[in-house]
C-alpha positions as CSV (number, residue, x, y, z in Angstrom):
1,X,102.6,180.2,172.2
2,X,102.2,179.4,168.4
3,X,104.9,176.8,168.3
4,X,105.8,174.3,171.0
5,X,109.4,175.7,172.4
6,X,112.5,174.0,171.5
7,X,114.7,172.9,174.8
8,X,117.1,175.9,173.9
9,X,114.0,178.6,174.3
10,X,113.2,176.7,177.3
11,X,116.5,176.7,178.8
12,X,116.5,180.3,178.5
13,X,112.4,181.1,180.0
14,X,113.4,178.9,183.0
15,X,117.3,180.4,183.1
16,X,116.7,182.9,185.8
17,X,115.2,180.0,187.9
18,X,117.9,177.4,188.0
19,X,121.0,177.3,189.7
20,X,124.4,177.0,187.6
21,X,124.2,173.1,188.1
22,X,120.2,173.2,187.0
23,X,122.1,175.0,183.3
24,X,124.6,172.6,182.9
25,X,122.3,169.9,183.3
26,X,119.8,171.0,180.7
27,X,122.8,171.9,178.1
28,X,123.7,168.1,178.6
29,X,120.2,167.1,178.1
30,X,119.8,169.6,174.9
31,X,123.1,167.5,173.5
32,X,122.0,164.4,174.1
33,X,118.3,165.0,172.3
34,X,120.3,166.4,169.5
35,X,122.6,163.7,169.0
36,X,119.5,160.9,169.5
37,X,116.9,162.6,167.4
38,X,118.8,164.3,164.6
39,X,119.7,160.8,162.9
40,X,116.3,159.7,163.4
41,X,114.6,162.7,161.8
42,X,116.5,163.4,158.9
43,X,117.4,159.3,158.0
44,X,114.7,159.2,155.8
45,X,113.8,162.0,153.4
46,X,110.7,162.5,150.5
47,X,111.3,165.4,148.5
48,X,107.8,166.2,147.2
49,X,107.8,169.0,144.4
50,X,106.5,171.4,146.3
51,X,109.0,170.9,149.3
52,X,109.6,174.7,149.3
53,X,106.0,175.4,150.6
54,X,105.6,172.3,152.7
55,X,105.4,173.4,156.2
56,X,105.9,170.0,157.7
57,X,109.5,169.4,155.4
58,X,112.8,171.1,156.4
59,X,114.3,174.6,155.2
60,X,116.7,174.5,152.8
61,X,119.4,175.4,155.3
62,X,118.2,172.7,157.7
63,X,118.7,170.0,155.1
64,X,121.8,171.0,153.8
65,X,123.1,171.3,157.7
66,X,121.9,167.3,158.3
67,X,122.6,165.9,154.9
68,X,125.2,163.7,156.7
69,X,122.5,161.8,158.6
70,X,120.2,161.4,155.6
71,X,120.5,157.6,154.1
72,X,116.8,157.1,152.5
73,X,116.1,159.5,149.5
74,X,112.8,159.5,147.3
75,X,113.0,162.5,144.9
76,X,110.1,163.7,143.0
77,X,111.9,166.8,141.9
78,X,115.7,167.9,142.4
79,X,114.8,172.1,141.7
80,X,115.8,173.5,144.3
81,X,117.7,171.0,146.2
82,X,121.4,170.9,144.6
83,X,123.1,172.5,147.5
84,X,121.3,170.1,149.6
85,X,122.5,167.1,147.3
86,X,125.9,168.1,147.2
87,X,126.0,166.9,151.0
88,X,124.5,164.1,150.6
89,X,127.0,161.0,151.5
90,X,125.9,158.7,152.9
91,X,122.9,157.7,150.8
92,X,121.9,153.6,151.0
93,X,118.7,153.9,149.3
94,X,117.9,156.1,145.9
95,X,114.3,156.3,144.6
96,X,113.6,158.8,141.5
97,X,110.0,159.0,140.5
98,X,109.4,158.8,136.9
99,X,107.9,162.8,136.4
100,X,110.9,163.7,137.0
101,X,112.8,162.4,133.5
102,X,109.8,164.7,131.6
103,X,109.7,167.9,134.0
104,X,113.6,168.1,134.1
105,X,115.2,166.5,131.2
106,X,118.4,168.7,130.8
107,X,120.0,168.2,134.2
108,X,118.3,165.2,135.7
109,X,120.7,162.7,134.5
110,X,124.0,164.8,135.7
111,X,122.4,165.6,139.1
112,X,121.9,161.7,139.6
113,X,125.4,160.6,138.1
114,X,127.3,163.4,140.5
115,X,125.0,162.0,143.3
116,X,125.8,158.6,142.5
117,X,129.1,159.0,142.4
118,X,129.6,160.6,145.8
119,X,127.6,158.1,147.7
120,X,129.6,154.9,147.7
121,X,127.2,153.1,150.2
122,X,124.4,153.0,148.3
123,X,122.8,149.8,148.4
124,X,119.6,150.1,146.9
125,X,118.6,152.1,143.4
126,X,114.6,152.3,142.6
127,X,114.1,154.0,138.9
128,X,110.8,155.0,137.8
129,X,110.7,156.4,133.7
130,X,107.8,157.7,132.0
131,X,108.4,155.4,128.7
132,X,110.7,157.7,127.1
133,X,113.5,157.9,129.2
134,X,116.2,155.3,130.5
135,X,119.3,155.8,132.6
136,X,121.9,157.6,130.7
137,X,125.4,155.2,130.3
138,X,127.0,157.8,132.3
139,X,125.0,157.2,135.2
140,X,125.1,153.5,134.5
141,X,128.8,154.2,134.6
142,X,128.7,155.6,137.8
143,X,126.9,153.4,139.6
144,X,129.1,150.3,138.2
145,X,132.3,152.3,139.0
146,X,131.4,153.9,142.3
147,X,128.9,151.9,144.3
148,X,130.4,148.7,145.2
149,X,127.7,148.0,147.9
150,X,125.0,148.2,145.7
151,X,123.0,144.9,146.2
152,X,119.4,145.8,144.1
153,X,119.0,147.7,141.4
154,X,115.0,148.3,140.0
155,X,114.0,150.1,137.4
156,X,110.4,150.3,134.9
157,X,109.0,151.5,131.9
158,X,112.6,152.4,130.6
159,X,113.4,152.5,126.9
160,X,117.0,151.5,125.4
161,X,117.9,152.4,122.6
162,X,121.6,152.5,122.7
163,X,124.0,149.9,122.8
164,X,126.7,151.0,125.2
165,X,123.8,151.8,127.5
166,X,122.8,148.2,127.8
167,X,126.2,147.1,127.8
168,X,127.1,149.4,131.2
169,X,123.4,147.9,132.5
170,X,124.9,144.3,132.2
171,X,127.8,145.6,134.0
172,X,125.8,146.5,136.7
173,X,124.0,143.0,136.5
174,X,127.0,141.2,136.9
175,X,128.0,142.6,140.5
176,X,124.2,142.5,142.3
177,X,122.1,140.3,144.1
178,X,118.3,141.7,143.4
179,X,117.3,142.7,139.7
180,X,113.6,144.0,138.4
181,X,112.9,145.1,134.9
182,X,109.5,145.7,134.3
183,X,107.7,147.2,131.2
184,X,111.1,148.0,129.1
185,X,111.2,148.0,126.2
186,X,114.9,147.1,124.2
187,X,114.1,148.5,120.9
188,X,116.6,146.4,118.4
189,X,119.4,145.9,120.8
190,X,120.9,142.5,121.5
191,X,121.2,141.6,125.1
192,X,124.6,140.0,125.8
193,X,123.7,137.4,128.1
194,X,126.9,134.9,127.3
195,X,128.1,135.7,131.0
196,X,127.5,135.0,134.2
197,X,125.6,136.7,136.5
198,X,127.5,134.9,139.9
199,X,125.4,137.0,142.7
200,X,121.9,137.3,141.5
201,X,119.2,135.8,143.9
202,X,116.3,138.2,143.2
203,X,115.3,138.4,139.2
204,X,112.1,140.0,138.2
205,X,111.4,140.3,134.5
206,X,108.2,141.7,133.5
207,X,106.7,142.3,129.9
208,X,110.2,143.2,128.8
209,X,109.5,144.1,124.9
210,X,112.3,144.0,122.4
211,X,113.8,141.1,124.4
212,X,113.5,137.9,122.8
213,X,112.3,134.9,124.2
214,X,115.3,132.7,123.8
215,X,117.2,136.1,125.4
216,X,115.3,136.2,128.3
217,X,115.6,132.0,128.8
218,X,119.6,132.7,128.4
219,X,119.5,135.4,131.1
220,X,117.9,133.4,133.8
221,X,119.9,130.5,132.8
222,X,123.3,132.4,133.4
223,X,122.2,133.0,137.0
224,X,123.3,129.7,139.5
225,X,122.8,131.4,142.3
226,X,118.9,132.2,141.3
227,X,116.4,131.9,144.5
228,X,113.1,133.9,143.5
229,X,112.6,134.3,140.2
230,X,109.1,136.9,139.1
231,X,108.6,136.0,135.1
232,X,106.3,137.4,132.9
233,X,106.3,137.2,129.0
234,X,104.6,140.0,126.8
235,X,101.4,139.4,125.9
236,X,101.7,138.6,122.6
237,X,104.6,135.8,123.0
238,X,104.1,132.3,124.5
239,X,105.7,131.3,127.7
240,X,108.6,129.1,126.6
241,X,107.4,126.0,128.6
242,X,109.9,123.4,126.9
243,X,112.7,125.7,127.6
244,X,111.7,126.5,131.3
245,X,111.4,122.6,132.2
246,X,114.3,121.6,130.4
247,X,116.9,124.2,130.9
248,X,115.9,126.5,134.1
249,X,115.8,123.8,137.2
250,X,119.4,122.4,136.0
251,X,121.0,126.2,135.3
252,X,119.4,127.9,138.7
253,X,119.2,124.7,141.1
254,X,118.9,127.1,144.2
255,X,115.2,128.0,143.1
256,X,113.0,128.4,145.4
257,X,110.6,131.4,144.9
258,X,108.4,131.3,141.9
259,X,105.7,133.9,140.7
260,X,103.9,134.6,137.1
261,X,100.9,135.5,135.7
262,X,98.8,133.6,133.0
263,X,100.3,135.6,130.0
264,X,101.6,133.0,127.1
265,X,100.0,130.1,129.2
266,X,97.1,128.8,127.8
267,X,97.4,125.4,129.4
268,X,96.8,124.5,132.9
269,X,98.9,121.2,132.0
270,X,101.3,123.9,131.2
271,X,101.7,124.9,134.8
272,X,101.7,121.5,135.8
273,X,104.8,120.9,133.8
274,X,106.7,123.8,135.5
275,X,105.5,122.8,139.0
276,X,106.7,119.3,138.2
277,X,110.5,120.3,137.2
278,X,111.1,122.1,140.3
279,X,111.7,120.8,143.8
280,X,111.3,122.2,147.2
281,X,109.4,125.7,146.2
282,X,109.2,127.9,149.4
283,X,106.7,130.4,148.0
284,X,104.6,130.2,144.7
285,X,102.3,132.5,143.3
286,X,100.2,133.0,140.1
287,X,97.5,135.3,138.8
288,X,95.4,135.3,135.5
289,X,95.5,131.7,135.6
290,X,93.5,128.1,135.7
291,X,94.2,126.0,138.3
292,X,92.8,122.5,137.7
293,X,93.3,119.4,139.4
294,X,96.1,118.2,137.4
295,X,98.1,121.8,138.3
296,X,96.9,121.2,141.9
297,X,98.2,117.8,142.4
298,X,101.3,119.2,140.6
299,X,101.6,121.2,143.2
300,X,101.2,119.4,146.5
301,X,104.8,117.8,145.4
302,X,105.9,121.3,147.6
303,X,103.3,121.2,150.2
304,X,106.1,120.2,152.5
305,X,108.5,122.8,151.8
306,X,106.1,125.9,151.1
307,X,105.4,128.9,153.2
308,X,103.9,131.3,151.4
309,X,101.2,130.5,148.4
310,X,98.7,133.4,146.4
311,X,96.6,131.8,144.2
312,X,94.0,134.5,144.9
313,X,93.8,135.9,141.4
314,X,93.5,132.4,139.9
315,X,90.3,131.2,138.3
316,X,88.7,127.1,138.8
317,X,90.5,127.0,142.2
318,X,88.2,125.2,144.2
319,X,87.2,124.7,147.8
320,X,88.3,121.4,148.2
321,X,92.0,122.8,146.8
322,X,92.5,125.1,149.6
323,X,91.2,122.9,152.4
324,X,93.5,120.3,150.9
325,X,96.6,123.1,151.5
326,X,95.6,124.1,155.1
327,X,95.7,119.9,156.0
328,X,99.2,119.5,153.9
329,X,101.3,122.7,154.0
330,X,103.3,122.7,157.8
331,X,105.4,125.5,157.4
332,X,102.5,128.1,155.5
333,X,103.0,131.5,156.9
334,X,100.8,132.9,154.5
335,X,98.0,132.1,152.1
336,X,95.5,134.1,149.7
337,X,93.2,131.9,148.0
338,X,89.7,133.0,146.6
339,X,87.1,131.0,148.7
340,X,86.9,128.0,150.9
341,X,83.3,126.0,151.9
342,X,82.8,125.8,155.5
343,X,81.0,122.5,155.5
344,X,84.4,121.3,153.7
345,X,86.5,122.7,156.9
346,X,83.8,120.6,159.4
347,X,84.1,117.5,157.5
348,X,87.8,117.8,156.9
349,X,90.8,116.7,158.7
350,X,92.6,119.5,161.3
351,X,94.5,122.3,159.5
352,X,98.7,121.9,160.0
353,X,99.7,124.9,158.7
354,X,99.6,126.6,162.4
355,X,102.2,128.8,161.4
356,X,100.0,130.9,159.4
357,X,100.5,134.6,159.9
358,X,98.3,136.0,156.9
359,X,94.8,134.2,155.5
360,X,93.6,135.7,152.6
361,X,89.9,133.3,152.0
362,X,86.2,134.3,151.6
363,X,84.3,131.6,154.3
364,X,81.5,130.7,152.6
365,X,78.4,128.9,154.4
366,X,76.1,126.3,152.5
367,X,73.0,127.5,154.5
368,X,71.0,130.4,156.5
369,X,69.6,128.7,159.1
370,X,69.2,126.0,161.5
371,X,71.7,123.3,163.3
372,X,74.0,122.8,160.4
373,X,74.7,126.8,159.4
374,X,75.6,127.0,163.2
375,X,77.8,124.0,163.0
376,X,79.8,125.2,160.1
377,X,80.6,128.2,161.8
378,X,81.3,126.6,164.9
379,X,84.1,124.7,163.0
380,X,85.4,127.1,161.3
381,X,85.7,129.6,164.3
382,X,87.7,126.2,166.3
383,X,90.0,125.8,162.8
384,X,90.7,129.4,163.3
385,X,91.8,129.3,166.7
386,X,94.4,127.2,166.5
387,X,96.4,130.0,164.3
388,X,97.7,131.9,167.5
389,X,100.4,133.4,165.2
390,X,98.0,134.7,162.8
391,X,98.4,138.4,162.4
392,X,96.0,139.7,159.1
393,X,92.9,137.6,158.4
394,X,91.5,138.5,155.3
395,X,87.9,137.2,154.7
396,X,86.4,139.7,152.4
397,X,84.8,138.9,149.0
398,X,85.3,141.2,146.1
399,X,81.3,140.5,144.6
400,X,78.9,142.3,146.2
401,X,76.8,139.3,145.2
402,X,78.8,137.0,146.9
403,X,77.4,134.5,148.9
404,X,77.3,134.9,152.5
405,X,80.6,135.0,154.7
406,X,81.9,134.3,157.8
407,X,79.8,136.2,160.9
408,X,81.9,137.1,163.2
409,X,78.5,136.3,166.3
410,X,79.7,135.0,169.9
411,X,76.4,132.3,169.1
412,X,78.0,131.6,166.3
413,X,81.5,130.2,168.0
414,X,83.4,134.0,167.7
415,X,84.7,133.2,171.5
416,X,86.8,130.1,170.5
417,X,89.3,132.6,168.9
418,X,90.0,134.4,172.0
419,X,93.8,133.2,171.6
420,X,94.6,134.8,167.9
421,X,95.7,137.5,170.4
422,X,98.2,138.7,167.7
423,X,95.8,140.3,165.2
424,X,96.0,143.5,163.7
425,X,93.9,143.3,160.3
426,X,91.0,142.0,159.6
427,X,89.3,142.4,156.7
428,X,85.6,141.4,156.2
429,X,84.3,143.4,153.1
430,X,81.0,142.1,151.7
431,X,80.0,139.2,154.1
432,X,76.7,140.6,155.8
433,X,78.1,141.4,159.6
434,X,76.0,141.6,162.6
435,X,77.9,142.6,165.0
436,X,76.3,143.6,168.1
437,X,77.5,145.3,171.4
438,X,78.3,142.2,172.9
439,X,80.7,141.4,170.2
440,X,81.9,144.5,170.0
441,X,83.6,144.1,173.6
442,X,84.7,140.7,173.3
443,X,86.6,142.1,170.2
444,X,88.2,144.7,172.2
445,X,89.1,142.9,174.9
446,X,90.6,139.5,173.5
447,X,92.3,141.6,170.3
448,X,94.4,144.0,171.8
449,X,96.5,144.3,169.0
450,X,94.2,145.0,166.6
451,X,94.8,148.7,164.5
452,X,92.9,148.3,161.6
453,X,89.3,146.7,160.6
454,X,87.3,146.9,157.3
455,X,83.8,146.6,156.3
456,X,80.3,146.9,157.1
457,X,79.6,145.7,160.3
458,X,75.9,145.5,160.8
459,X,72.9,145.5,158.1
460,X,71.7,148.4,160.0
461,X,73.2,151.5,159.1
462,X,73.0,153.3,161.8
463,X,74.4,150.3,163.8
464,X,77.4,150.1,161.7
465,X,78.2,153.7,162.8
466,X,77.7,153.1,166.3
467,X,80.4,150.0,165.7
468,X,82.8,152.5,163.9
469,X,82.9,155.4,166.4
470,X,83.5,152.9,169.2
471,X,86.3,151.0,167.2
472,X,88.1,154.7,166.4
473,X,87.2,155.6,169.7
474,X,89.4,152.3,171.1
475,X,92.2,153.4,168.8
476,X,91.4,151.3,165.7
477,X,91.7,152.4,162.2
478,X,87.9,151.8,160.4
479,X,87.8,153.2,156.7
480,X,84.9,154.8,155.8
481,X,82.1,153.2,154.2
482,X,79.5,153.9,151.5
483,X,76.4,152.9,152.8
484,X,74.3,150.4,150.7
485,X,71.9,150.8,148.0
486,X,68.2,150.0,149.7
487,X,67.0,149.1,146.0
488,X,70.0,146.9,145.0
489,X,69.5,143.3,144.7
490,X,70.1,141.0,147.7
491,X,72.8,138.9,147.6
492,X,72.3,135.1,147.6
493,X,72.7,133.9,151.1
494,X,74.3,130.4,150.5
495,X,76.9,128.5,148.1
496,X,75.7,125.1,146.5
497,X,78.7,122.8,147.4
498,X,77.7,120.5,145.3
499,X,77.9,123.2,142.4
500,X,81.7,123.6,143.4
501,X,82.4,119.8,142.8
502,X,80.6,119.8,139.6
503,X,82.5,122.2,138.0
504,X,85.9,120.7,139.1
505,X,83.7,116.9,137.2
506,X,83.2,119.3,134.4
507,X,86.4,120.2,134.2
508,X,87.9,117.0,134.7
509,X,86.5,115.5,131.1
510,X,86.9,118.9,129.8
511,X,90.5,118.3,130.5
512,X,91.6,115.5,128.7
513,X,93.7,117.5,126.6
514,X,96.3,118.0,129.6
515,X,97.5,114.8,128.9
516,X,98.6,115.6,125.2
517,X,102.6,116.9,125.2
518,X,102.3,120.4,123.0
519,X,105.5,121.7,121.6
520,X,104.5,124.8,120.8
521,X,107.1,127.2,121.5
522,X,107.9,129.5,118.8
523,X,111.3,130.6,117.7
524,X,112.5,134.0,117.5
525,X,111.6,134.7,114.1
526,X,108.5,132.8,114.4
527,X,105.2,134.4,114.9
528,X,102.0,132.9,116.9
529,X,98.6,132.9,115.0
530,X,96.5,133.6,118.1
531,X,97.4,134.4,121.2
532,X,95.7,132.8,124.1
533,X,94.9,135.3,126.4
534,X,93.6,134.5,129.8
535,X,92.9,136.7,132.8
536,X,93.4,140.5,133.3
537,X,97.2,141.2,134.1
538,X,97.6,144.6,136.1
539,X,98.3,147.3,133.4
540,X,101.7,149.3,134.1
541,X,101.5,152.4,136.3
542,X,103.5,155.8,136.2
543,X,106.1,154.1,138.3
544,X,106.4,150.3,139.9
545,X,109.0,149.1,142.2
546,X,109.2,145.4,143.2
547,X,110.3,146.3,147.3
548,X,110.1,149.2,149.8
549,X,112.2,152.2,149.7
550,X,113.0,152.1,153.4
551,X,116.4,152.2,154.6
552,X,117.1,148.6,157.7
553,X,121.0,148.6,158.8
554,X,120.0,144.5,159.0
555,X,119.9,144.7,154.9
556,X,116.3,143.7,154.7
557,X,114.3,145.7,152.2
558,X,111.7,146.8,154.0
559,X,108.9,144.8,152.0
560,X,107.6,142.3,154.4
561,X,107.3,139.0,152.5
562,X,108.7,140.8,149.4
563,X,106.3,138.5,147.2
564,X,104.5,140.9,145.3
565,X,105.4,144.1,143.3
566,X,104.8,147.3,144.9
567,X,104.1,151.4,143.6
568,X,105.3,154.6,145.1
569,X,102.4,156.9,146.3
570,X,102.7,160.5,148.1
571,X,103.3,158.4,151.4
572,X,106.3,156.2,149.6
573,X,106.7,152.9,148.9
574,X,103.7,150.7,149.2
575,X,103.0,146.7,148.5
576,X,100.5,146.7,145.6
């Protein structure tokens, strides 16, 4: 056969051999499969633009026929597929891709307002633009006046230009609990933000241009209900640090989530100052920032409370920083931090964050050889163990000149993690594996959840590849590999520790300046004479969406955590 048979073709191969009973039997059976699959298949739908060709995406016919059960919708194009949308619902969860705003300007805005407005469950709206477009005030319209479920609303790299478009978009505001603007651009509209936005508990507002500073303070401000609040300022406007401290913990006293980047904040005493006006932070995260001792000892204030912290894109965080955070944070669930010693885990006290579940750190040993390089893995491996929830463990190293890792060797103390039975990542990129057979099979065996490792697992190609097959072979996922240049330089093979406390002395008298109060916050008419800029911030993509398009009847969005932004791919929504 070309095709497998459906139960209807084999109900009739097998007719002539059943009894009247046997026939009733299998027509029950074919009802029941239809009425169990048929939601399941057809809940979630991508409509890629060449669905018409696609042989693994429905016909036409089929999709118009089980348009009721669909309630997840990406589009990447509509051609085609208005019969199909006219059935459509009982949508939840609406993602347009930004190509489609260029390839189909005429009709693409009336296709989504008549959609809109027969789907009064939706719940969740992802927008993607391609810097000249923005939702039209009709569709604004529509979703305000016919989707009273809606509960998140995300949309980037719009441009408004009209007033009664932004006024519908406030409307919308008012009514939601999740809100992401990122790389819009308000070109000479005021921003009404005199009322209240009662139900917001998600705000994200990222490089919004043609939105004054003292307009975006006001719109946080009007939000009491605020938990998690993502903030970044344009690049050429300073973070308004008097306003945040003074105004934002009174207005939003619920807040609990914090995340920026180092744009407009050219002070680590800066940081220190936000971390010190807020109380009980559950989950912080910066990037493109300096994180000195001052910030650090800002931030152990919310050691107690905190369950999630990324410093991983931070510069100057040191060693002694994150061993201080495993020994102080109890309820951590996760953690990405650049690098931690090992001789600073052997001589410190027991980690308490048990509850870890992801660990983002590059190990990194002080020496080669001898009694003490075995020691420090030997502690590490025991600190290690005691994380039986631990589900990712991430200890790669971006530099291929990094100084050695972690070796995950039995003679090295690998069997005192045979309880992290839970693992199904791990990630050890750049850290000089030499993995042998022996560890192979303990890996196997005490791992049984593991689906996905990455890496090079043994200086000896040809040993890595025996490794890989037998990992794929055993059902784990292993991406592929360049193999190393022979004639690029060696890596150095251990970290000074000594250097690591030096800079953090250097830095210490470099930063005397912290404890001088700079008002520096510039009005809106005022402009900056130099802009501090520090640290690469990501550059906007075609289309960025904060969450995960995927459709849960228990109202969670489908992004894990949900602490980091995320961009749509062929495959759909992914964390970035």
């Amino acid at each position: 056969m070309d095709s497998p048979l459906l139960l209807p073709e084999i109900l009739l191969y097998v007719a002539p051999y059943l009894t009247h009973q046997d026939v009733v039997s299998c027509l029950k059976v074919c009802r029941q499969w239809n009425q169990s699959f048929t939601p399941l298949i057809f809940r979630t739908i991508t409509a890629q633009e060449d669905w018409t060709t696609a042989k693994d995406f429905p016909s036409l016919p089929s999709l118009i026929k089980n348009a009721f059960w669909v309630k997840s919708l990406t589009l990447k194009t509509t051609v085609g597929l208005a019969p199909f949308l006219e059935q459509c619902t009982r949508l939840k969860t609406l993602v347009v891709h930004g190509d489609i705003f260029s390839k189909q300007q005429d009709t693409i805005w009336a296709e989504l307002t008549s959609l809109v407005r027969h789907n009064p469950l939706i719940e969740r709206i992802f927008l993607g633009f391609n810097r000249q477009n923005s939702p039209s005030t009709e569709f604004l319209r529509a979703v305000f006046e016919a989707c009273p479920n809606l509960n998140r609303y995300e949309s980037s790299q719009g441009k408004y230009e009209d007033q009664e478009q932004v006024e519908a978009l406030m409307k919308v505001l008012r009514r939601i609990k999740s809100v992401s603007t990122r790389y819009e651009s308000f070109t000479n509209i005021p921003v009404d933000t005199t009322g209240l936005f009662p139900h917001m508990q998600d705000l994200t507002i990222k490089d919004a241009k043609g939105l004054s500073i003292q307009s975006q303070v006001d719109l946080v401000c009007q939000c009491p209900h605020l938990q998690h609040l993502k903030w970044t300022v344009c690049r050429d406007m300073f973070f308004p640090i008097q306003q945040f401290c003074d105004r934002i913990p009174a207005a939003c006293p619920n807040l609990r989530k914090l995340q920026m980047d180092g744009c407009g904040i050219p002070y680590p005493c800066d940081l220190s100052r936000i971390l010190n006006s807020l109380n009980q932070l559950e989950l912080l995260a910066f990037c493109g920032t300096a994180i000195f001792s001052r910030t650090f000892r800002s931030m152990e204030r919310h050691f107690r409370t905190l369950e999630s912290l990324d410093l991983a894109d931070c510069f100057s965080v040191k060693s002694w920083m994150v061993q201080g955070v495993l020994e102080g944070c109890p309820l951590l669930e996760i953690l990405k931090v650049p690098y931690l010693i090992m001789s600073d885990v052997e001589v410190g006290r027991p980690w308490v964050a048990l509850r870890l579940k992801q660990l983002r750190v590059h190990f990194r040993t002080t020496i080669l050889w001898g009694a003490k390089y075995i020691s420090e893995h030997e502690a590490t491996f025991r600190a290690l163990s005691r994380l039986a929830d631990l589900e990712i463990l991430d200890v790669s190293c971006f530099d291929l000149r990094s100084p050695a890792g972690l070796h995950f060797q039995l003679d090295l103390g690998l069997a005192s993690m045979g309880m992290m039975r839970k693992l199904t990542l791990v990630n050890m990129q750049n850290t000089e594996q030499i993995i042998g057979n022996e560890e192979l099979r303990w890996i196997k065996k005490h791992w049984p959840h593991l689906t996905k490792v990455e890496g090079i697992f043994h200086n000896d190609w040809d040993q890595h590849k025996v490794v890989t097959k037998d990992l794929r072979e055993y059902g784990v996922e292993v991406p592929d590999q360049m193999r190393p240049d022979p004639d690029r330089e060696d890596s150095p093979w251990a970290f000074d520790p000594h250097q690591d406390r030096a800079e953090t002395d250097y830095e210490e008298i470099e930063g005397d300046h912290e404890d001088a109060d700079y008002e520096y916050y510039y009005s809106d008419t005022e402009e900056p004479e130099e802009v501090v800029d520090v640290g690469d911030i990501i550059e906007p993509h075609e289309v960025v969406f904060e969450g995960v398009a995927d459709d849960n009847e228990n109202g969670d969005d489908g992004d894990g955590d949900d602490e980091g932004g995320g961009m749509v791919d062929d495959e759909g929504m992914v964390d970035d």
